[in-house]
Structures are given as structure tokens and as C-alpha cells.
GUVO-448515 format. One record per residue (C-alpha): x, y, z; residue number from 0. Coordinates in steps of 0.001 Angstrom, whole numbers, always signed. Example, Ala and Ser with C-alpha at 12.3 -4.5 7.8 and 13.67 -1.06 7.14 Angstrom:
# GUVO-448515
+---------+---------+---------+-----+
|      xx |      yy |      zz | num |
+---------+---------+---------+-----+
|  +12300 |   -4500 |   +7800 |   0 |
|  +13670 |   -1060 |   +7140 |   1 |
+---------+---------+---------+-----+
This chain:
# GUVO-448515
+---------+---------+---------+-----+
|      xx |      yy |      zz | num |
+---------+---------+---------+-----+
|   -2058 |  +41166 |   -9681 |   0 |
|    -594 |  +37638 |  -10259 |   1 |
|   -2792 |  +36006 |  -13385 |   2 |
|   -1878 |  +32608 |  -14779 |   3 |
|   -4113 |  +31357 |  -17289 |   4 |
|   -4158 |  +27540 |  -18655 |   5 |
|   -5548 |  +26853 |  -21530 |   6 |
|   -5181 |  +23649 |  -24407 |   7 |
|   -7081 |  +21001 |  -21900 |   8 |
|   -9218 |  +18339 |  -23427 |   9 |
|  -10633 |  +14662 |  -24190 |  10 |
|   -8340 |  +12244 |  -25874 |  11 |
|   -7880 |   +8768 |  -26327 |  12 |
|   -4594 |   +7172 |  -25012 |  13 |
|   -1577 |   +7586 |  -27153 |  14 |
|   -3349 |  +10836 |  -28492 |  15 |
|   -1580 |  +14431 |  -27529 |  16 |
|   -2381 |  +17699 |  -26285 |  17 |
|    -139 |  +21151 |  -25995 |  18 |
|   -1187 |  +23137 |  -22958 |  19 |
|    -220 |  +26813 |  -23058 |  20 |
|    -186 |  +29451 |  -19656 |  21 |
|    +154 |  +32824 |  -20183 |  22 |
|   +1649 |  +34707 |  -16854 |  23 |
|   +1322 |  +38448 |  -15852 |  24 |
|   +1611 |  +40603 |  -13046 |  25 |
|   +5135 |  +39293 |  -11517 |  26 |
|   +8661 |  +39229 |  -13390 |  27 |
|   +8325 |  +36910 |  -15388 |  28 |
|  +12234 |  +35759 |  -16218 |  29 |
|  +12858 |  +35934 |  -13097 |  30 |
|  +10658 |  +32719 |  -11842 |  31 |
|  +11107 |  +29124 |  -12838 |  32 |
|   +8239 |  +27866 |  -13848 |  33 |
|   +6298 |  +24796 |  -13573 |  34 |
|   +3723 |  +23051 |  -14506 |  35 |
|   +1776 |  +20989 |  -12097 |  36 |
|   -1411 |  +18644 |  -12069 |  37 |
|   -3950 |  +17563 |   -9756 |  38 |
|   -5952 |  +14315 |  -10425 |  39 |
|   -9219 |  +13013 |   -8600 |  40 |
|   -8383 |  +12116 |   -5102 |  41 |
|   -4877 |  +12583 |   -5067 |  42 |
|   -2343 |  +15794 |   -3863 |  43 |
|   -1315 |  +18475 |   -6440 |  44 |
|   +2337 |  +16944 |   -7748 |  45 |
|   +5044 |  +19403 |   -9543 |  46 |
|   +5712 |  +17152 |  -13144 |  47 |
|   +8156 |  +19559 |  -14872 |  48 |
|   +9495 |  +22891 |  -14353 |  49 |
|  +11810 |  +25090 |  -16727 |  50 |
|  +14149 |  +27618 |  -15025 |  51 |
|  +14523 |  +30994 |  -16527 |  52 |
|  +18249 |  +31122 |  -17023 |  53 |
|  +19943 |  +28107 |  -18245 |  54 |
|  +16751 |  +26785 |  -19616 |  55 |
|  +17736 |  +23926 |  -17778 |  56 |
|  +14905 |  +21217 |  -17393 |  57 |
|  +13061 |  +18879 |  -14950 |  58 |
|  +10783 |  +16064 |  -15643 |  59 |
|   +9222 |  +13893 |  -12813 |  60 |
|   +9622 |   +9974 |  -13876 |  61 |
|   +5647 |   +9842 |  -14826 |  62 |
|   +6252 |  +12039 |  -17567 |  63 |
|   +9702 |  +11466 |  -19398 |  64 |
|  +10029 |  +11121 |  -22505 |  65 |
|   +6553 |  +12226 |  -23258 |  66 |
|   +6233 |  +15284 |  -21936 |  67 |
|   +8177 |  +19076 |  -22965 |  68 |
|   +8226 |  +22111 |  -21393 |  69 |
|   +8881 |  +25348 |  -23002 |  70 |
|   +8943 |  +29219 |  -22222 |  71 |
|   +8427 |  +31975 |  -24175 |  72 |
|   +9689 |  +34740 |  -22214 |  73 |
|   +9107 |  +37427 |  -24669 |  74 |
|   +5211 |  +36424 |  -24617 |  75 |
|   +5799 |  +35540 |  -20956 |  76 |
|   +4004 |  +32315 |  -21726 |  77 |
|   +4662 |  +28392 |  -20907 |  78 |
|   +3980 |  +25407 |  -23017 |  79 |
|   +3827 |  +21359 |  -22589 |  80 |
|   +3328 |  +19574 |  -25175 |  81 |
|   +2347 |  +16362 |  -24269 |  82 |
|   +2379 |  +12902 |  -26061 |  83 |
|   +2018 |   +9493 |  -25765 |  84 |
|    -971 |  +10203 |  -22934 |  85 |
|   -2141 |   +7164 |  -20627 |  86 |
|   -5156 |   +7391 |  -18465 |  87 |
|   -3156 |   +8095 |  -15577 |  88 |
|   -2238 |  +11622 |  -16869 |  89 |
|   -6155 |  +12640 |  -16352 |  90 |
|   -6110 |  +15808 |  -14386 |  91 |
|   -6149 |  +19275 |  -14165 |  92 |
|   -3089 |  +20459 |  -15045 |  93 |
|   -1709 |  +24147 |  -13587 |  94 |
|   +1075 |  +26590 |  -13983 |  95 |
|   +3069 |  +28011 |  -11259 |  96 |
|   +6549 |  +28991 |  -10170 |  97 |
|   +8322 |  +25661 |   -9830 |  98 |
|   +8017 |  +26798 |   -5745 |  99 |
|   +4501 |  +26778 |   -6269 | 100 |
|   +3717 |  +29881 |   -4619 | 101 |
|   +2148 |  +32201 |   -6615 | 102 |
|   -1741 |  +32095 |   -6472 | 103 |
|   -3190 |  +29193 |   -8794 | 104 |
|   -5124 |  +29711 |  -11887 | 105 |
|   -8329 |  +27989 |  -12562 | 106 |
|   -6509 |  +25191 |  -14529 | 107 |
|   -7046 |  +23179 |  -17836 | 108 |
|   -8727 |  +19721 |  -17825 | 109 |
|   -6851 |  +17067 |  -19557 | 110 |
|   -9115 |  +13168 |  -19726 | 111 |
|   -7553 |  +10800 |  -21733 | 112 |
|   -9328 |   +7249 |  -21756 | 113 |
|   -8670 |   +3696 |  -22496 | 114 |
+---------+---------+---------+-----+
């Protein structure tokens, strides 16, 4: 069974940071680019960076460059973004996934950051 767990969510202020971790299990892990992904209130679920699992090339959508990095630890089969320089706009929940998005979702990790 497909598990991905978020974890690292929480309340800061702006310019504060947060690392989110995911740990994966129950599919090949190096196999899968993986992404992470965020959802915030009254808006679509958008992909903002993915990390493949063989060149460890990277992706960043424009929202998040600069401020955002992605990282994979295969051996733990586990995902991290570290995330600084955090505006309002970046309140969400953020989720793991293959950068497809099409293994099932996790539960997710609430990130607020206010003014």
C-alpha cells in the first residue's frame, strides 16, 4: 500500500522558515520523481518543485525560486523542502507525490505564515 506521510508544517511569521519532510513506502521509490505540491484556501492543488530520481535534476515553479529546496534521501526513501524566506502567499497545505501526481495523497502538512 502506497503511504506518503508529511510532516514539518507550522505557524510562522513572514521571512521565517520551515523544512517539511515525507517519508514514502509501498512503491519503488528511485524509480518515481517526486514532488512536492500545495493546496491553498480556494485555489487548485499546483506542483511547486519536483526532484527526479536519476540525475537529481531539479524543478522549481517561479513562486518558489530561490527560496525553496528540494531534496531526496533515497536510502531513507524520504523527501525534504526546506523552505525560506516565506510570504503569506505560501499558506497551504503542502503534499508529496510523484511529480505526475498520481499516487494516492497523504493527509498533508499545514504551513500559515502571516504578515
Amino acid at each position: 500500500e502506497v503511504q506518503l506521510v508529511e510532516s514539518g508544517g507550522g505557524s510562522v511569521q513572514a521571512g521565517g522558515s520551515l523544512t517539511l519532510s515525507c517519508a514514502a513506502s509501498g512503491f519503488r521509490f528511485d524509480d518515481y520523481g517526486i514532488g512536492w505540491f500545495r493546496q491553498a484556501p480556494g485555489k487548485e492543488r499546483e506542483g511547486i518543485s519536483c526532484i527526479s530520481p536519476f540525475d537529481g535534476s531539479l524543478y522549481y515553479d517561479d513562486s518558489v525560486k530561490g527560496r525553496f529546496t528540494i531534496s531526496r534521501d533515497n536510502a531513507n526513501k524520504k523527501i525534504h523542502l526546506q523552505m525560506n524566506s516565506l510570504k503569506p502567499e505560501d499558506t497551504a497545505v503542502y503534499y508529496c507525490n510523484a511529480d505526475t501526481g498520481e499516487l494516492s495523497w497523504g493527509r498533508g502538512t499545514q504551513v500559515t505564515v502571516s504578515s
